[in-house]
N, C-alpha and C positions, 0 to 999 in steps of 0.2 A: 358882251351883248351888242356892243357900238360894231364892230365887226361881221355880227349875224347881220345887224338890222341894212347891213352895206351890203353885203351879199344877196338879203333878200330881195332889195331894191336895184339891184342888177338879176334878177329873177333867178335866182339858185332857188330851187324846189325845197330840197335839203331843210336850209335854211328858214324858206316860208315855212313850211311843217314844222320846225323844231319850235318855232316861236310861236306858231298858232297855239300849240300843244302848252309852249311853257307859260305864255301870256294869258289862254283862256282858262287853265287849268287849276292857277297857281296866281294869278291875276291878286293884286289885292283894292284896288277899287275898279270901278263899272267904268271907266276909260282904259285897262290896262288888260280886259276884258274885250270889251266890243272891238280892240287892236286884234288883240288872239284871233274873235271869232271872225276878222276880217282876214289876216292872214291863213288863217284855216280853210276859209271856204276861195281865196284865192288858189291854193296849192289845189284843193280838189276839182280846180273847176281847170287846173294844170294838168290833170291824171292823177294825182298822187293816192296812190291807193289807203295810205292809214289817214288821210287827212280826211276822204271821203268816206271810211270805216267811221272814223271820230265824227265827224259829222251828222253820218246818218245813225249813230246812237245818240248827240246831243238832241236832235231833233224828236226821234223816238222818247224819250226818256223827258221833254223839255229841261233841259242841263243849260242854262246860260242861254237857250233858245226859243221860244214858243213852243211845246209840242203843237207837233206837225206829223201825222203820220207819212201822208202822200210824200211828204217831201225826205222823212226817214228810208221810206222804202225807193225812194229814186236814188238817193246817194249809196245805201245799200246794192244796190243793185246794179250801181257802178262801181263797185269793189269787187262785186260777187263777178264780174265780169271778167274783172281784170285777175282772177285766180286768189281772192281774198277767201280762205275758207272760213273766217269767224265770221265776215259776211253773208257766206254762204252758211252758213251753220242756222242765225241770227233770221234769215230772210227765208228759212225751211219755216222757220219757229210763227215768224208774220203769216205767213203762205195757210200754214197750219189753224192759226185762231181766226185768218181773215182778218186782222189790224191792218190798214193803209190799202188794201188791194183785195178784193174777193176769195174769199176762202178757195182753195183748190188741194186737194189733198194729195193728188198725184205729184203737182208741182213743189208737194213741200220735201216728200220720201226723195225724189230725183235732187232737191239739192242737197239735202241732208246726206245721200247718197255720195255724191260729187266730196263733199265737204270732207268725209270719214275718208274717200280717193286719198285726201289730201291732206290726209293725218293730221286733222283738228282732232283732240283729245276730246270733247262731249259730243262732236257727230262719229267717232269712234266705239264711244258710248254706246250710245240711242239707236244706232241699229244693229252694232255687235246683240244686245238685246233683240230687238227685229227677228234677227237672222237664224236667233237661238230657238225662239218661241213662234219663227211662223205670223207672227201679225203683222201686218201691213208689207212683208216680205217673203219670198217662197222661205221655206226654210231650210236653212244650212249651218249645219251646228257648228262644223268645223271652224267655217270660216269666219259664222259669232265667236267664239271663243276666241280665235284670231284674234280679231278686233278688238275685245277687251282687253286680252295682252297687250297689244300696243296701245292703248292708250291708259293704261297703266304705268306701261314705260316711259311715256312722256306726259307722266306726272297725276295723271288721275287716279288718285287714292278711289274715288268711287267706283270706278270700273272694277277696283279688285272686291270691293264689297259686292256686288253685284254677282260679281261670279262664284265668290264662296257662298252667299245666300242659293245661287242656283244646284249648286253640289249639295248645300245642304238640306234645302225642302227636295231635291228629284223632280219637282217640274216638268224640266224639259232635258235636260240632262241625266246621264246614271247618276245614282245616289251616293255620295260619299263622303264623310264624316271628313277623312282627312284631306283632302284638296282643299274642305270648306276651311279646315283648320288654315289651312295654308294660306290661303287667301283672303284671309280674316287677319292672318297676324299681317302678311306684306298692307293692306290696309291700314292696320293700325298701328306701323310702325310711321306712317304720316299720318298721323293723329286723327283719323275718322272716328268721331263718335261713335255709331251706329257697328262698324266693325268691334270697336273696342268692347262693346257693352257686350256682344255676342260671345265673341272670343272671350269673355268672363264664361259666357256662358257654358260653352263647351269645357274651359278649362270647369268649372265649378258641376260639371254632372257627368265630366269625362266620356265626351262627345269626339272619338275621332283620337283622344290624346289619354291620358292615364291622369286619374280626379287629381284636381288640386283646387280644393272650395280655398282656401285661403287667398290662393293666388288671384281666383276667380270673383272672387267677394271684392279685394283689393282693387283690382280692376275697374269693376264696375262701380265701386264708390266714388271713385278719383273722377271717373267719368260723368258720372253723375252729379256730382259736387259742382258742375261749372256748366252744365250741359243745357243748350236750349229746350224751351219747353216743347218745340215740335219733336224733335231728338227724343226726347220723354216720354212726347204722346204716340209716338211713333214705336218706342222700344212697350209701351206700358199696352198698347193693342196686340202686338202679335203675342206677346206673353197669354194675354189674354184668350184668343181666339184664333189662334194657329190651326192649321186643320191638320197639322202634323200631334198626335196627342202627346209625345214624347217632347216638343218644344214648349208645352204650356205649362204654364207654374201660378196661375190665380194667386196666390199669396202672395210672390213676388212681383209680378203686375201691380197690385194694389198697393203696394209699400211703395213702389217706384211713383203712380200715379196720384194717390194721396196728398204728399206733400203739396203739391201745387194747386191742389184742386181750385185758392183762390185765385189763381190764372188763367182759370179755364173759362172763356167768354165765347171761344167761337164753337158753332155747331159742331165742328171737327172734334173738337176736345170732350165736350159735351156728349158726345158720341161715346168717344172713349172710354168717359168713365163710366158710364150707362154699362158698356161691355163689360169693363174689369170687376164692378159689381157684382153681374148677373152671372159672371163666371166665378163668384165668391158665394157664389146662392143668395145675394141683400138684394133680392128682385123689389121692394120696395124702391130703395135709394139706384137701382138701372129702373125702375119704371119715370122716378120722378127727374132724372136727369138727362131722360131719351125727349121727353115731353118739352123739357128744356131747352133741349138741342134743337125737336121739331120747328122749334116758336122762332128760331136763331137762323131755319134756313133759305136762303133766298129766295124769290118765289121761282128764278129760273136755275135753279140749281140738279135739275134733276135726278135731284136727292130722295123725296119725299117717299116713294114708296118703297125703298129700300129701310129707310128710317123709320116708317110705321109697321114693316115689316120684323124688324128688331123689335119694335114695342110691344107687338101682339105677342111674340116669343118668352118675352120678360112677367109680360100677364100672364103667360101659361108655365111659368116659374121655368124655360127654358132657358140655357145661354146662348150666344150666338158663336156659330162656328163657323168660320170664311168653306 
């Protein structure tokens, strides 16, 4: 450490960053801390591209610093500069909500854009998607699918969820059981929830592969035994109200959904069970859980008429189907 702290002090860049990083990171009192965030914001006011990345996320985030937007997106933005794509990834995402600088939506696709250039793995993502379905990009299928292959390759389990759910509903893409299989197990061989519980799924109704309920059951339990409740509410909805009618299994929605229900506080969840209900035909218990969820939603969410929408459906003992 006596040797960084000499190198840094004859200005090795290096050095400044490794000790911003390990001092503010890892700091164990508020002196060994405000050193880090000293030598951090010296290295990035040197060029140093990850000192200015760290930086403009401490700021963002208030991490050991005030949040500060304006000043998040100014050190971002000197990263993004300097060919930093999780910067660029990060300052699409600001650009996007309007956090620290005015909403501009053009300005967010173009670095999201630049970012996926340069083989960031979630702006590979984000508009390999884009590109697939046409929104907010001309569309070009080929070259989404592209994209989510590589950024699969460099490590995004989600990208390959993404693309078997696409083979699998038909969307935007030809229909195809088996790609989704495919792309479902490369997912959940890096443990994606959401792939995992799927890939039950096919394996257990013999979707694309030859029935194995066993295997498929198996699966999904393992899965579910440890699985966040978004993970939950997220697998317990499309069971529910898939517009595909060969994906939907009401019974199994509800058993999945059930167990938690005393977890369920946000409008989102509330929502859900509202669905998996009224797709059970207990239009009582989705009338009284929509109403629930109404009372839960924020007043600028706009939610509301999609959500009173489901209620009148449930009054008229309908379910809801996406």
């Amino acid at each position: 450490m006596a040797q960084a702290e000499q190198r840094a002090a004859e200005g090795d860049l290096v050095a400044m960053y490794s000790l911003g990083y390990l001092y503010s990171e890892e700091g164990k009192s508020e002196e060994s801390v405000a050193r880090g965030l000293d030598y951090l914001q010296r290295a990035a006011r040197a060029g140093v591209v990850a000192a200015q990345y760290l930086l403009g996320l401490k700021y963002l985030h208030g991490r050991q610093l005030p949040r500060d937007e304006r000043k998040a997106v100014k050190w971002l933005a000197a990263a993004a500069n300097q060919g930093s794509a999780r910067a660029l990834l990060v300052l699409s995402n600001l650009y996007g909500r309007g956090t620290g600088v005015e909403r501009d939506l053009s300005t967010a696709k173009r670095l999201a854009q630049r970012a996926a250039e340069l083989g960031e793995p979630m702006a590979l993502q984000m508009v390999g998607l884009q590109l697939i379905s046409g929104v907010n990009l001309p569309e070009d299928r080929e070259r989404g699918i592209d994209y989510l292959k590589k950024a699969f390759r460099r490590g995004n389990a989600e990208a390959a969820y993404y693309l078997g759910r696409e083979y699998l509903y038909g969307s935007h893409l030809e229909r195809s059981p088996q790609n989704a299989l495919h792309w479902f197990e490369q997912a959940a061989k890096q443990k994606h929830p959401l792939a995992r519980l799927w890939l039950g799924e096919l394996y257990r109704r013999g979707i694309g592969t030859e029935v194995d309920v066993e295997r498929g059951l198996a699966l999904q339990n393992e899965t579910l035994a440890d699985a966040r409740p978004d993970i939950v509410n997220n697998f317990a909805w499309e069971l529910a109200v898939n517009r595909r009618a060969e994906l939907r299994d009401p019974a199994l929605a509800l058993k999945v959904a059930e167990p938690v229900q005393a977890l369920r506080n946000s409008y989102a969840q509330l929502d859900t069970l509202a669905a998996v209900y009224a797709a059970n035909a207990r239009y009582d218990d989705a009338i009284a859980f929509q109403l629930r969820a109404i009372e839960k939603l924020p007043t600028d969410s706009g939610l509301a008429d999609n959500f009173r929408a489901r209620l009148n459906l449930y009054k008229n003992h309908e379910p809801y189907i996406e």
